[in-house]
N, CA, C and O of each residue as an XYZ file, in Angstrom:
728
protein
N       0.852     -1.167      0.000
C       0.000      0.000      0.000
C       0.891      1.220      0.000
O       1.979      1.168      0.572
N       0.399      2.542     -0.740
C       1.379      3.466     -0.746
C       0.745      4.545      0.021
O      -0.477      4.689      0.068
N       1.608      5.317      0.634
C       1.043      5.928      1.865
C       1.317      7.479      1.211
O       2.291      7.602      0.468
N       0.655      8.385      1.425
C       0.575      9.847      1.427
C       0.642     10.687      2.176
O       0.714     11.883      1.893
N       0.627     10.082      3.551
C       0.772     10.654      4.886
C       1.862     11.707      4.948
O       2.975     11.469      5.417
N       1.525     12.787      4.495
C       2.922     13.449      5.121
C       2.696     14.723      5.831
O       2.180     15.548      5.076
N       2.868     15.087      6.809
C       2.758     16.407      7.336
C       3.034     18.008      6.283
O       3.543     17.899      5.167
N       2.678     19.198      6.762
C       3.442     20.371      5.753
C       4.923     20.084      5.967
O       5.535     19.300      6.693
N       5.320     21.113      4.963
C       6.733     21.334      4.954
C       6.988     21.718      6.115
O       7.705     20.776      6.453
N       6.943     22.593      7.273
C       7.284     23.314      8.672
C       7.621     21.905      9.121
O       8.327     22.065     10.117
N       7.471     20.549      8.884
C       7.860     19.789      9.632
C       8.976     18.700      9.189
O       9.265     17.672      9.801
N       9.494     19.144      8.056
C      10.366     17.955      7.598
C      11.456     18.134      8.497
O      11.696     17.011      8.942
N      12.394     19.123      9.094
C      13.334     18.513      9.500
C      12.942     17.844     10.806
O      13.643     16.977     11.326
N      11.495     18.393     11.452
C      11.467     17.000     12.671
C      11.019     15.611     12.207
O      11.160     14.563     12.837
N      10.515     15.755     11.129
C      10.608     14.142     10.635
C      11.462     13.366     10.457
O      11.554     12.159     10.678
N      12.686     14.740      9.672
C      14.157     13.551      9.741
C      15.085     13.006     10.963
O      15.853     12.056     11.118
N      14.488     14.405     11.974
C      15.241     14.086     13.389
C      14.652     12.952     13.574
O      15.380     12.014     13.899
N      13.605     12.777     13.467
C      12.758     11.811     14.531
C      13.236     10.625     13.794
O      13.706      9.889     14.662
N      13.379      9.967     12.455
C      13.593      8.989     12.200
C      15.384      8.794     12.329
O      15.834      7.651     12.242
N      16.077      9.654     12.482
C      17.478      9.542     12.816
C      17.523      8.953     14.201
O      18.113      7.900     14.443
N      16.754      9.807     15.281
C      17.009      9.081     16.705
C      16.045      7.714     16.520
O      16.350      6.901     17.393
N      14.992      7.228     15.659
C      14.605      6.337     15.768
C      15.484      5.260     15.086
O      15.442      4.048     15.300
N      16.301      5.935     14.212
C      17.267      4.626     13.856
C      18.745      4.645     14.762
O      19.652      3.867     14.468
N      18.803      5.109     15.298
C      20.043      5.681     16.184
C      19.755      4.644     17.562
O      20.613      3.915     18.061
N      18.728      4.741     17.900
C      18.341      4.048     19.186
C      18.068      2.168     18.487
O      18.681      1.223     18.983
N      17.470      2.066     17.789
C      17.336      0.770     17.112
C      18.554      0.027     16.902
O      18.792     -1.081     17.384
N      19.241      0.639     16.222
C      20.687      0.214     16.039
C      21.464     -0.031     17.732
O      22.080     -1.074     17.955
N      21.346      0.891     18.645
C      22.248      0.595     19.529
C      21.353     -0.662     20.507
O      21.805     -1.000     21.601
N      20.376     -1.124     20.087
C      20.176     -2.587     20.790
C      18.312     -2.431     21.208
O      17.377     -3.224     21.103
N      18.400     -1.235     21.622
C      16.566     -1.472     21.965
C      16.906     -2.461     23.426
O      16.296     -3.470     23.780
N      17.812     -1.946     23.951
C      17.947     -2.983     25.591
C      16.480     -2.080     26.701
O      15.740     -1.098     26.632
N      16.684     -2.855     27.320
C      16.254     -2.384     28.691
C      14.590     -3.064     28.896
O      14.126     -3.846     28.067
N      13.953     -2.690     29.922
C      12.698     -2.875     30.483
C      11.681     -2.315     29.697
O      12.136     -1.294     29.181
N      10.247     -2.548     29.287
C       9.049     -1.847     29.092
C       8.060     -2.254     29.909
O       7.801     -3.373     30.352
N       7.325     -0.776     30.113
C       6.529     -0.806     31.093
C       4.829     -0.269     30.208
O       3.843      0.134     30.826
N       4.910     -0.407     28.845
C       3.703     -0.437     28.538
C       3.686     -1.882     27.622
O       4.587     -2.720     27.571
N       2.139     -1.904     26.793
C       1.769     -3.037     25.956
C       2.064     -2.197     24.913
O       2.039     -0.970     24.816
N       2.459     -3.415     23.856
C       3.291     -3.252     22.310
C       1.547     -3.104     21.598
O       0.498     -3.554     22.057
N       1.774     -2.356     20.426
C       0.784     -2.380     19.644
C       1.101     -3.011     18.444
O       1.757     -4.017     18.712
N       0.910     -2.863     17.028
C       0.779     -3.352     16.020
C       2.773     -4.008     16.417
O       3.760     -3.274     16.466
N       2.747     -5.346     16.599
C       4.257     -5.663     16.685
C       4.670     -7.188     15.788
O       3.769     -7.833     15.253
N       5.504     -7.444     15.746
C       5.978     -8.676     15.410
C       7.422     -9.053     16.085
O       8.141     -8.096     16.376
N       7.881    -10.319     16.346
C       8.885    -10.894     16.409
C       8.604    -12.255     15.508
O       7.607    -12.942     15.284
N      10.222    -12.301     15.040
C      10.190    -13.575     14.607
C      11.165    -14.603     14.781
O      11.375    -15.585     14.069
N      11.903    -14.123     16.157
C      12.859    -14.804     16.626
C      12.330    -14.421     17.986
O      11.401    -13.663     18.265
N      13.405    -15.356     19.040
C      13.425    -15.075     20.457
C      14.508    -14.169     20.700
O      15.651    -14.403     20.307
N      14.169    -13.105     21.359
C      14.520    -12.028     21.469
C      16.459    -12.290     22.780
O      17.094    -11.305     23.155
N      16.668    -13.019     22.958
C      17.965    -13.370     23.636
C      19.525    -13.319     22.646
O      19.874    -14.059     21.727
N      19.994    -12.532     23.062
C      21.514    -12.129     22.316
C      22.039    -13.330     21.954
O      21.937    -14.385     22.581
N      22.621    -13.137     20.892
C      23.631    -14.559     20.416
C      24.495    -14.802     21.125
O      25.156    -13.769     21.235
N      25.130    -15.973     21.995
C      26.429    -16.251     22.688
C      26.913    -15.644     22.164
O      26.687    -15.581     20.956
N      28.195    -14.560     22.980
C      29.224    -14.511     22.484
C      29.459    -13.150     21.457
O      30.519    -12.545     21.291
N      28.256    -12.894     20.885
C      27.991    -11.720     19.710
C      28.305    -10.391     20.256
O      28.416     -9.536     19.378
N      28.497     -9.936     21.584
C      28.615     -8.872     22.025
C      27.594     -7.508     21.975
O      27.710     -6.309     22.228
N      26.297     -8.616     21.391
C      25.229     -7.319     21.347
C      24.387     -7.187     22.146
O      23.927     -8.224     22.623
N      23.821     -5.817     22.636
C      22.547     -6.131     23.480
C      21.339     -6.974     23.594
O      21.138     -7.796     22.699
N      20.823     -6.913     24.207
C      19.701     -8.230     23.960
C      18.619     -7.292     23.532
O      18.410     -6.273     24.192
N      17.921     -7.575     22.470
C      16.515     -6.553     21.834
C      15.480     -6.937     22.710
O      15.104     -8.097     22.876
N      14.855     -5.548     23.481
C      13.838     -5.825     23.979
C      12.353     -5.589     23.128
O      12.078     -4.488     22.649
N      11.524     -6.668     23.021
C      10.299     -5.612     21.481
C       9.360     -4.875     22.530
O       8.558     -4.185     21.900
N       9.244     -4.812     23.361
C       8.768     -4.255     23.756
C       9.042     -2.184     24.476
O       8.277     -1.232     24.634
N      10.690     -2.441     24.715
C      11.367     -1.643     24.485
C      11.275     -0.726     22.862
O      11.201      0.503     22.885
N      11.289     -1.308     21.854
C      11.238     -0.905     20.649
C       9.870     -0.252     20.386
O       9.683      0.791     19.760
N       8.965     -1.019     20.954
C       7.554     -0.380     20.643
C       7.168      0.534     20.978
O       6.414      1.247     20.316
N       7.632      0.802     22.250
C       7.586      1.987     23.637
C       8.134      3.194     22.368
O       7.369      4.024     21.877
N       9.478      3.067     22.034
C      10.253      3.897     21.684
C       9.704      4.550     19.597
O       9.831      5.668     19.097
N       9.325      3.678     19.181
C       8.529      3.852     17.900
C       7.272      4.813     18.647
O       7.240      6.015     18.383
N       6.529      4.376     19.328
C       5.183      4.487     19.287
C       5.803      6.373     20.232
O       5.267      7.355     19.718
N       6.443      6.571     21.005
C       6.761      7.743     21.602
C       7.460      8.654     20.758
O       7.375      9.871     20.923
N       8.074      8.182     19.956
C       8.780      8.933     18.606
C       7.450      9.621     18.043
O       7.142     10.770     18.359
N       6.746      8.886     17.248
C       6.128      9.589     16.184
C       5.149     10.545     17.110
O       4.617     11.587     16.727
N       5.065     10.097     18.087
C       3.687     11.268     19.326
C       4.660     12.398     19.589
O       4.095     13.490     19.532
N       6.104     12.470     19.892
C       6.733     13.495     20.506
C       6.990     14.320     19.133
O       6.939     15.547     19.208
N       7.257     13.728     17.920
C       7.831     14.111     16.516
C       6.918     14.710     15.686
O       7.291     15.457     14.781
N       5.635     14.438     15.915
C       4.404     14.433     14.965
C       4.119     13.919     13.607
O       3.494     14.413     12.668
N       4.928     12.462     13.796
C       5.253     11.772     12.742
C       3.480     10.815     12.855
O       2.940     10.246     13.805
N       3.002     11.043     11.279
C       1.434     10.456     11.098
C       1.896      8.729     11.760
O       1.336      8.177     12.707
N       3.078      8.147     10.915
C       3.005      6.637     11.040
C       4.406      6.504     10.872
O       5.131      7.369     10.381
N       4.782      5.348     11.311
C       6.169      4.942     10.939
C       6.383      3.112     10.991
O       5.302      2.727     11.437
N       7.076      2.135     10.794
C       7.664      1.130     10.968
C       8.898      0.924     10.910
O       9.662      1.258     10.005
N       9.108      0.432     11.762
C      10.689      0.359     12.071
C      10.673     -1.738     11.826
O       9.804     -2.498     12.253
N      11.563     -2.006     11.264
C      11.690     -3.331     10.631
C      13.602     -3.381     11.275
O      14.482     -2.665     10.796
N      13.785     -4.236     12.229
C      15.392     -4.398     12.662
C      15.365     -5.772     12.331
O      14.406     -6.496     12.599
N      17.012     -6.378     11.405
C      16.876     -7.228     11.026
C      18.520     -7.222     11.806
O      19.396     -6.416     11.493
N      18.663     -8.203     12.767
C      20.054     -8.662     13.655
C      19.847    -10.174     13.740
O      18.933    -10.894     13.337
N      21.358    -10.507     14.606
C      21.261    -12.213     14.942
C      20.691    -12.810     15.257
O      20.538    -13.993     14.954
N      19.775    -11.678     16.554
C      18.629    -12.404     16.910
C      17.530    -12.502     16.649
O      16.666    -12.950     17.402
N      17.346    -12.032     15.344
C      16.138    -12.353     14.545
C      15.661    -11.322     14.266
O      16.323    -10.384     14.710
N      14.533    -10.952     13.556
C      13.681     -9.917     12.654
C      12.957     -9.686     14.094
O      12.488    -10.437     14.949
N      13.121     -8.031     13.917
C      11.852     -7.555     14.764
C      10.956     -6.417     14.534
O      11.751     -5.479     14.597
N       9.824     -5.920     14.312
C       9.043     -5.352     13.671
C       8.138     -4.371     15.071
O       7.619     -4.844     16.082
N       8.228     -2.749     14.588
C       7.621     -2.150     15.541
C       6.638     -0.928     14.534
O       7.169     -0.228     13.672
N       5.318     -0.885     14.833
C       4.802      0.019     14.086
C       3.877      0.624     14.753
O       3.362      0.207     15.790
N       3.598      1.758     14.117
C       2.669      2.794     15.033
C       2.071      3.882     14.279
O       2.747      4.466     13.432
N       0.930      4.190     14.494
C       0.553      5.674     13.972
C      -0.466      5.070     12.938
O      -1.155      4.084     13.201
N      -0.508      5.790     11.658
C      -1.394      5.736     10.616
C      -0.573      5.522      9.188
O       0.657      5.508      9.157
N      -1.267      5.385      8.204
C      -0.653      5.495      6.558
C      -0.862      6.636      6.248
O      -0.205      7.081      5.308
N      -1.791      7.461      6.886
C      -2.753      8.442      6.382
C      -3.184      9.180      7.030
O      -4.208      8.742      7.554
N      -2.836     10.631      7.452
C      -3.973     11.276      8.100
C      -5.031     11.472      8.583
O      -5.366     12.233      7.675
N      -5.706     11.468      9.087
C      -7.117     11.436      9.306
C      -7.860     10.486      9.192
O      -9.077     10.654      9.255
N      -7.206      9.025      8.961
C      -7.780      7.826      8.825
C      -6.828      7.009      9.793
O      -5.673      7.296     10.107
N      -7.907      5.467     10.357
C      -7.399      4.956     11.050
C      -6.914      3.474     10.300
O      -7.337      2.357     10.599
N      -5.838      3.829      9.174
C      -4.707      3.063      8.722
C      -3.929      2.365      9.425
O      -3.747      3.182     10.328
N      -3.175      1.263      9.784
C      -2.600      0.804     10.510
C      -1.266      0.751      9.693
O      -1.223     -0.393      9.238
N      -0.450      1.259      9.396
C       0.740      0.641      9.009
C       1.569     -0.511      9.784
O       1.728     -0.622     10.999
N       2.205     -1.595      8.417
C       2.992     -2.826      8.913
C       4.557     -3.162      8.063
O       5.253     -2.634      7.196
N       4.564     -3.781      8.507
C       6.182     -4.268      7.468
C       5.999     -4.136      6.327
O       7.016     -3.697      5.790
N       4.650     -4.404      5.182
C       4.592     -3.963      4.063
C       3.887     -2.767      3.591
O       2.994     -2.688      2.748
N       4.281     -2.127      4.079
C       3.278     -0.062      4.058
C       4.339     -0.063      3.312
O       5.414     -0.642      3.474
N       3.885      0.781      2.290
C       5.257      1.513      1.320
C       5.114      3.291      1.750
O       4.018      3.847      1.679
N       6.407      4.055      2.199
C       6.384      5.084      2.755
C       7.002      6.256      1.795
O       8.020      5.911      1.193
N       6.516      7.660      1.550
C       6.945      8.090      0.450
C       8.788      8.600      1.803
O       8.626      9.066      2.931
N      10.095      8.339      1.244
C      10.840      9.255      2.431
C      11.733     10.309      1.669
O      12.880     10.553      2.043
N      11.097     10.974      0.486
C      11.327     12.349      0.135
C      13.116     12.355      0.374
O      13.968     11.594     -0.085
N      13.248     13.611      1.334
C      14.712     14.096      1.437
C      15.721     13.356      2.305
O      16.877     13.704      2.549
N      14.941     12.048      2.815
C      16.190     11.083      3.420
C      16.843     10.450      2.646
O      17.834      9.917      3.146
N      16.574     10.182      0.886
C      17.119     10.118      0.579
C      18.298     10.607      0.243
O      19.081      9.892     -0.382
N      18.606     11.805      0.567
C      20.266     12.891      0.698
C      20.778     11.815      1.711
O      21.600     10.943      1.426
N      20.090     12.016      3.130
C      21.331     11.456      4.093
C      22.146     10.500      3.028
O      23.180     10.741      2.406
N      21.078      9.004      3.044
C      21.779      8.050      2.435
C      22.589      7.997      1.467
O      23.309      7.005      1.348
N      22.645      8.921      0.672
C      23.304      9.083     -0.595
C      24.639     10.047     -0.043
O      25.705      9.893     -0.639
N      24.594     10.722      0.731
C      25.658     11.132      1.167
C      26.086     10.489      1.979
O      27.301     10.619      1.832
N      25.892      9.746      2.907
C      26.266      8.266      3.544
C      27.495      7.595      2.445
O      28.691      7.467      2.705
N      26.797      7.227      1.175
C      27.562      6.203      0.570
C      28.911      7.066     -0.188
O      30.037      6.655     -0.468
N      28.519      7.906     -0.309
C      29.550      8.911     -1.143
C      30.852      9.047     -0.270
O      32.031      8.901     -0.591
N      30.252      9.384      0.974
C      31.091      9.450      1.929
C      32.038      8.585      2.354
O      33.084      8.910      2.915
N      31.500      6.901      1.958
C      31.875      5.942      2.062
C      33.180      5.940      1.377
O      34.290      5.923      1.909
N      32.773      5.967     -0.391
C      33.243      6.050     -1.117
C      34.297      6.453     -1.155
O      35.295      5.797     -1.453
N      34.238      8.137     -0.722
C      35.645      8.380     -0.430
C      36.492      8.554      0.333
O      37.360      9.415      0.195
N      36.399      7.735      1.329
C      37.151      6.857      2.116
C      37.896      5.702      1.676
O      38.944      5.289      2.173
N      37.271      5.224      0.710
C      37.894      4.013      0.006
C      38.165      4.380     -1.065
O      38.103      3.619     -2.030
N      38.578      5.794     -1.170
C      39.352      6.012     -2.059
C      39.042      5.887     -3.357
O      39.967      6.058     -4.150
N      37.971      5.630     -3.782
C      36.926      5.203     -5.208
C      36.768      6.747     -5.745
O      36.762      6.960     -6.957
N      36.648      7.761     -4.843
C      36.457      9.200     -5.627
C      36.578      9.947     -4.096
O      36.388      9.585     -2.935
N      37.138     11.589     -4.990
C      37.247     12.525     -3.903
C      36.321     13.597     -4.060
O      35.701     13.819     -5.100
N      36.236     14.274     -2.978
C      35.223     15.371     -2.592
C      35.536     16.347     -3.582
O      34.677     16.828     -4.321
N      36.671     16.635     -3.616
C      36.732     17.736     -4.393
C      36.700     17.613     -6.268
O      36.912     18.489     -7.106
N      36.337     16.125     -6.436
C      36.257     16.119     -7.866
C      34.644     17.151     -8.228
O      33.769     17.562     -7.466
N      34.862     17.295     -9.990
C      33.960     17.797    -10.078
C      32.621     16.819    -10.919
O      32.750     15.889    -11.714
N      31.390     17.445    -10.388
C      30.524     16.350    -10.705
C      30.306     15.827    -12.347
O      29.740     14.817    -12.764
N      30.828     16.674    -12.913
C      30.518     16.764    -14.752
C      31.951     14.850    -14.692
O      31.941     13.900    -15.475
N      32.742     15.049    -13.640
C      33.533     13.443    -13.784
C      32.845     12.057    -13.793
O      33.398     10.986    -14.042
N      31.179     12.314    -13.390
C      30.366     11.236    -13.040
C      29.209     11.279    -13.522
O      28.681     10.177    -13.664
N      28.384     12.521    -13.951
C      27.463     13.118    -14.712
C      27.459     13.942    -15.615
O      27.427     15.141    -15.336
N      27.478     13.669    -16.425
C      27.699     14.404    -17.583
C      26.344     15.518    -18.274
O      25.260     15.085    -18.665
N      26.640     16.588    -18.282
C      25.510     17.435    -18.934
C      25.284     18.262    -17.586
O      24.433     19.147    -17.677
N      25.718     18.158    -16.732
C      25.050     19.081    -15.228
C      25.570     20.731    -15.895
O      26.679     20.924    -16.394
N      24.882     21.404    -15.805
C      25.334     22.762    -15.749
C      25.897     23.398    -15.006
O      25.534     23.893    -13.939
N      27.254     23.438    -15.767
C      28.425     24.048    -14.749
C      29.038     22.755    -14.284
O      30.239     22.880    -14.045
N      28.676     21.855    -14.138
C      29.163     20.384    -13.512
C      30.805     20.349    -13.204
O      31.277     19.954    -12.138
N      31.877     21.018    -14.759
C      33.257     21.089    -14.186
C      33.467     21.953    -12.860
O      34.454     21.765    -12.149
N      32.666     22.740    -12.612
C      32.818     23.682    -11.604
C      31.989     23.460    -10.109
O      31.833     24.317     -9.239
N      31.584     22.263    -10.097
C      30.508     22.004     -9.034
C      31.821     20.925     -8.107
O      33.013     20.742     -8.353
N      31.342     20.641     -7.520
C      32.465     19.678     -6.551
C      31.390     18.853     -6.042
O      30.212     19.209     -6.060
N      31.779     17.815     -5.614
C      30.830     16.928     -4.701
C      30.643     17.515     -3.695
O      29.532     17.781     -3.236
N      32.029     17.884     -3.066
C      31.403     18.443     -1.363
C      30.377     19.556     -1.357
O      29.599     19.736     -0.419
N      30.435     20.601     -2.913
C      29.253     21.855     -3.190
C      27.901     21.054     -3.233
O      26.917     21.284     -2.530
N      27.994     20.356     -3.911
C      26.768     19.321     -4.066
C      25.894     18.692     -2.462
O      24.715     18.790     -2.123
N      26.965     18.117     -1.837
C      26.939     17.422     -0.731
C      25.473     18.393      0.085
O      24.324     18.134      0.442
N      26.336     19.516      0.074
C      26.219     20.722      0.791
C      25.013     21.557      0.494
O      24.311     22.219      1.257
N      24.950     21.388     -0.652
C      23.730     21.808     -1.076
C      24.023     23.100     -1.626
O      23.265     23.988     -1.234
N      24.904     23.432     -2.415
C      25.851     24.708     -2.592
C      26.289     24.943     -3.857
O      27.355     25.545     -3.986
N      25.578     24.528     -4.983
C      25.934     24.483     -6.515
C      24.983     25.212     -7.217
O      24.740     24.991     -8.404
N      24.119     26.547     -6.187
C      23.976     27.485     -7.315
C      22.601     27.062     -8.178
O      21.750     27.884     -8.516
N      22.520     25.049     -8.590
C      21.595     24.731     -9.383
C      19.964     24.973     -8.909
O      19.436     24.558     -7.877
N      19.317     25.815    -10.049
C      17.844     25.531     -9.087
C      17.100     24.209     -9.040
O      17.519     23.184     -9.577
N      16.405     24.270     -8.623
C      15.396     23.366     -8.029
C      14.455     22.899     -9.358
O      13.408     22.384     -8.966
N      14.512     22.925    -10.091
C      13.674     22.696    -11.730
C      12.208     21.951    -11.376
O      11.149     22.297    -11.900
N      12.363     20.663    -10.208
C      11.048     20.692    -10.413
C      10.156     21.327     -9.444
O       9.017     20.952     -9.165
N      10.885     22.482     -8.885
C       9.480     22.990     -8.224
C       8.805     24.261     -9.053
O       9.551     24.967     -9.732
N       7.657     24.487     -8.999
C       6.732     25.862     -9.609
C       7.835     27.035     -8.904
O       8.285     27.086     -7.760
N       8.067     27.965    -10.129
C       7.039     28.414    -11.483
C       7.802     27.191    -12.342
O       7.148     26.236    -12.761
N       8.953     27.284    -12.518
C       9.663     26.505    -13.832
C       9.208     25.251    -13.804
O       9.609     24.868    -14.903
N       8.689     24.394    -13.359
C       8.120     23.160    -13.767
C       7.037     23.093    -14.591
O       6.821     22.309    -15.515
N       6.077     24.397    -13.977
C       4.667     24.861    -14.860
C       5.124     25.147    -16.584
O       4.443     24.815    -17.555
N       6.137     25.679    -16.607
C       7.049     26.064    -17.886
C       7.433     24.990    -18.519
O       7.286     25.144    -19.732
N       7.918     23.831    -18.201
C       8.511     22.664    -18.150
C       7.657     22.344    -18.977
O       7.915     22.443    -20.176
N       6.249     21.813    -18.466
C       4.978     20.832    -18.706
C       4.239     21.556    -19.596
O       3.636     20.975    -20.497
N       4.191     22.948    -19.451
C       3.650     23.706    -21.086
C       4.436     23.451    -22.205
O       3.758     23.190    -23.199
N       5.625     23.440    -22.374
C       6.563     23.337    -23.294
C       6.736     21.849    -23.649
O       6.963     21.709    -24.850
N       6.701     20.885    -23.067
C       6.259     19.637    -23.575
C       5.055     19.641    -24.082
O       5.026     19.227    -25.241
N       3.761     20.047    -23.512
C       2.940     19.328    -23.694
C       2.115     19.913    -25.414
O       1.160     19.294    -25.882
């Protein structure tokens, strides 16, 4: 199912906070006690650390607490958080698909996530050049060809959000765009 849920713009960067500390906290184990009932949840393992693995032990109930308090403190409509470790798949969801409807989102909600795609992509870039595969300061016309101005853009301008390029598909020039095609 594809979800539309999205708050105005005034709220994207607490959406991205909120799903950063929600993956920030997921990742470091989801340990400890819960003191409420899990809602829409799944496990599909037993939740006990692997001998030896050095990881916390996932609590789902811990996870649910922490999903379900995210999107209420964040004003996030819905979210699912899907952690896949040694000790098995664990699944925490909360909220809606949809505004104003009582949607349940689950492991298969498809979520639109707009501008998180930057983190990730600057994630891997970042990666990248670390391993030495490409540097920051190349220019982007070395990997894309046709960018305007591209010899003169750098990745890290790019990164940064700092290359000058406009925004093409937002109005007015998109309206321009779609007259001129059509």
């Amino acid at each position: 199912m594809t979800t539309t849920a999205t708050p105005g713009a005034r709220h994207q960067p607490v959406r991205a906070a909120a799903a950063a500390t929600v993956f920030a906290l997921v990742v470091t184990g989801c340990s400890g006690a819960s003191n409420s009932a899990t809602s829409t949840t799944q496990t599909t393992a037993a939740s006990a650390a692997a001998p030896g693995s050095g990881l916390k032990e996932i609590d789902q109930g811990a996870l649910q607490v922490l999903v379900d308090t995210t999107i209420k403190d964040q004003l996030i409509p819905g979210a699912v958080v899907v952690l896949q470790t040694p000790q098995g798949n664990f699944t925490a969801a909360s909220g809606t698909t949809e505004r104003g409807v009582l949607s349940a989102p689950d492991a298969d909600t498809h979520f639109r996530i707009a501008s998180n795609t930057k983190t990730m992509t600057a994630a891997v870039i970042l990666q990248l050049a670390q391993e030495g595969k490409l540097s920051l300061d190349d220019p982007v016309s070395k990997y894309v060809p046709g960018v305007p101005g591209g010899d003169n853009i750098t990745i890290t301008e790019l990164l940064k959000m700092r290359t000058g390029l406009y925004n093409y598909t937002n109005p007015p020039l998109s309206r321009r765009i779609d007259w001129q095609l059509s």
